[in-house]
C-alpha atoms as a printed R data frame, in Angstrom:
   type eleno elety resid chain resno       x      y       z
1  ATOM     1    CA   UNK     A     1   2.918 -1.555 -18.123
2  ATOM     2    CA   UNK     A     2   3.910 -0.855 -14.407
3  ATOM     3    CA   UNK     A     3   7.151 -0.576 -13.508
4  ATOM     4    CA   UNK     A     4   7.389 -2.351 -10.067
5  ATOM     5    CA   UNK     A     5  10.287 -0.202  -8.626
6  ATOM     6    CA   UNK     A     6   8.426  2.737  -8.983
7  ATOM     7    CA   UNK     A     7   5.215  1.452  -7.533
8  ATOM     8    CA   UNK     A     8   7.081  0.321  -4.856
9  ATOM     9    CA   UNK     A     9   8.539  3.448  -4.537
10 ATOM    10    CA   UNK     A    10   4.943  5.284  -4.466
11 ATOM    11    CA   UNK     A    11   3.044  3.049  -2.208
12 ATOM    12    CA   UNK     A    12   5.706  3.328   0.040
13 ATOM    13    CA   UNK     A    13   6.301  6.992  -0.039
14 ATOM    14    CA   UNK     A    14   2.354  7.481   0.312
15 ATOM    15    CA   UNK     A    15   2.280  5.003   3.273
16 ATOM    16    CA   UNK     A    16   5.103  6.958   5.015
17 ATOM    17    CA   UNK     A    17   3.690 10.428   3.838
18 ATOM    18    CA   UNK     A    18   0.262  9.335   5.611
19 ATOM    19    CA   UNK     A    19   0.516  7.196   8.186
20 ATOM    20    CA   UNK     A    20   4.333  7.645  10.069
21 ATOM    21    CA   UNK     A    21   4.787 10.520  12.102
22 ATOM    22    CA   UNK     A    22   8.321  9.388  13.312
23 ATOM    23    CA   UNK     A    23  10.913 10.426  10.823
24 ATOM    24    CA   UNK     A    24  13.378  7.435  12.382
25 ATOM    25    CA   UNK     A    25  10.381  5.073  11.866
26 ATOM    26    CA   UNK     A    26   9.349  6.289   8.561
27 ATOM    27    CA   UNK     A    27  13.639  5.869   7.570
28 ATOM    28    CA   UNK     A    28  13.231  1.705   8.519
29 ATOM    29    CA   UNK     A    29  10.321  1.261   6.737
30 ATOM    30    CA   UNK     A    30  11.187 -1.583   3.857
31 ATOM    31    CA   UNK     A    31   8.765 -3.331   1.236
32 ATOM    32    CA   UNK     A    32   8.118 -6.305   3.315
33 ATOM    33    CA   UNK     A    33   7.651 -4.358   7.111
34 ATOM    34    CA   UNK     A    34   3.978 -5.149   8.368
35 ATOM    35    CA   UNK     A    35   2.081 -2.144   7.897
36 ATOM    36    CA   UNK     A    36  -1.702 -3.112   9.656
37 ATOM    37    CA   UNK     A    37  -0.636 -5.702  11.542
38 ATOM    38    CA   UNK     A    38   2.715 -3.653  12.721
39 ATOM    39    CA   UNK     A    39  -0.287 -1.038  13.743
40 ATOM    40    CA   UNK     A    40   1.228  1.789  11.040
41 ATOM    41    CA   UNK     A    41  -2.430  0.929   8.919
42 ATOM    42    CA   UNK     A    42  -5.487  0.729  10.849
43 ATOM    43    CA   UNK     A    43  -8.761 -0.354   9.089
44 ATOM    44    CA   UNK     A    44  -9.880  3.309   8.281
45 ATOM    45    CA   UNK     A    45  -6.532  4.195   6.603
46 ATOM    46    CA   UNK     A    46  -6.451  1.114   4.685
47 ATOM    47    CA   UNK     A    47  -9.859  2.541   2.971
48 ATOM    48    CA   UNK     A    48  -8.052  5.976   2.198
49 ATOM    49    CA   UNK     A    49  -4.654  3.810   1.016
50 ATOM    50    CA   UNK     A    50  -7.531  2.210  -1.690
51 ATOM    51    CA   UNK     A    51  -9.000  5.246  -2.563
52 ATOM    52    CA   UNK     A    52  -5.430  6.536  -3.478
53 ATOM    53    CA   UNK     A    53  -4.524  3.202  -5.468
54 ATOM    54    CA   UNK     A    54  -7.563  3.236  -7.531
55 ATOM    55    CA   UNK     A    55  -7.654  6.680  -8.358
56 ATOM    56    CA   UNK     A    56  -3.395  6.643  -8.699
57 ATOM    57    CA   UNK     A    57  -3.324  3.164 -11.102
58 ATOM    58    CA   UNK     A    58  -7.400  3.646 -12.524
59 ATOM    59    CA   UNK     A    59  -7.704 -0.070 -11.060
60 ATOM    60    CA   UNK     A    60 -10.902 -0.911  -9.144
61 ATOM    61    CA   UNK     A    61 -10.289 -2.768  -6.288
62 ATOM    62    CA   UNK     A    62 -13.669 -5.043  -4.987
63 ATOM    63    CA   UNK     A    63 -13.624 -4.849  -1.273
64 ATOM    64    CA   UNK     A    64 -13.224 -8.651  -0.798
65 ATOM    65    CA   UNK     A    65 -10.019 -8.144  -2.022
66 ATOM    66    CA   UNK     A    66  -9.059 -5.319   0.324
67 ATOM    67    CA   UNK     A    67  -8.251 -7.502   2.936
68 ATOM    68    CA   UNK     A    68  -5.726 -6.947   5.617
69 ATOM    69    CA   UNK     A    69  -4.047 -9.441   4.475
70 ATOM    70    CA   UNK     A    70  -3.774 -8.517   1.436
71 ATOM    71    CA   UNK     A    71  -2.161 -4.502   2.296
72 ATOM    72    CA   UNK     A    72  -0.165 -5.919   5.464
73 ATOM    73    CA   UNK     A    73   2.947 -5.319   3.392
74 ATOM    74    CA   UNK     A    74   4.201 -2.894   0.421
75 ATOM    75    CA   UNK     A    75   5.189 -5.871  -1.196
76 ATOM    76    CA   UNK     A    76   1.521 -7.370  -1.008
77 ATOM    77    CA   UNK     A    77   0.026 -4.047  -2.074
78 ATOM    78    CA   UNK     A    78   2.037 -4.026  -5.280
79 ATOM    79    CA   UNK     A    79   0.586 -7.206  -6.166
80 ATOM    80    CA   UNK     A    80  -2.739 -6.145  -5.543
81 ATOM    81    CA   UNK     A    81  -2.141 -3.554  -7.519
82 ATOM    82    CA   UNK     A    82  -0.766 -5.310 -10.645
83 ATOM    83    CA   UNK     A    83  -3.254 -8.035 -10.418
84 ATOM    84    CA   UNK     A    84  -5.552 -5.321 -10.949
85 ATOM    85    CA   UNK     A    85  -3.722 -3.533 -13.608
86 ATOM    86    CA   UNK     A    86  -4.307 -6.783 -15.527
87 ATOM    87    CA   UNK     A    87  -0.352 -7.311 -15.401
């Protein structure tokens, strides 16, 4: 079973690892701030963000789920995630 803090806790650590460069920026990111429609995910890192989930949680994601919509937010990604997980 998943515990949701500390996926929350990973995605968002990977997302500010990855994709923020500003360390002010990377300090106000929260669980529900838009990450590809904000412009901190673009299209190509949203494929390497999957790679890492799958390979992290051993979930396989279809690409009709790996929507934009569906990785805009932390919060959205940890669904995704235990959806997957079968949780």
């Amino acid at each position: 079973m998943l515990d949701e803090k500390q996926l929350k806790d990973t995605v968002l650590a990977y997302v500010k690892d990855e994709y923020v460069e500003d360390e002010e920026e990377a300090d106000e990111l929260t669980p529900d701030t838009p990450l590809i429609s904000g412009g901190i995910v673009d299209s190509f890192s949203m494929v390497s963000l999957k790679v890492f989930l799958e390979k992290r949680y051993q979930i396989q994601i279809p690409d009709a789920d790996a929507t934009p919509q569906s990785f805009d937010t932390v919060n959205k990604i940890v669904e995704l995630v235990k959806r997957f997980k079968g949780e």
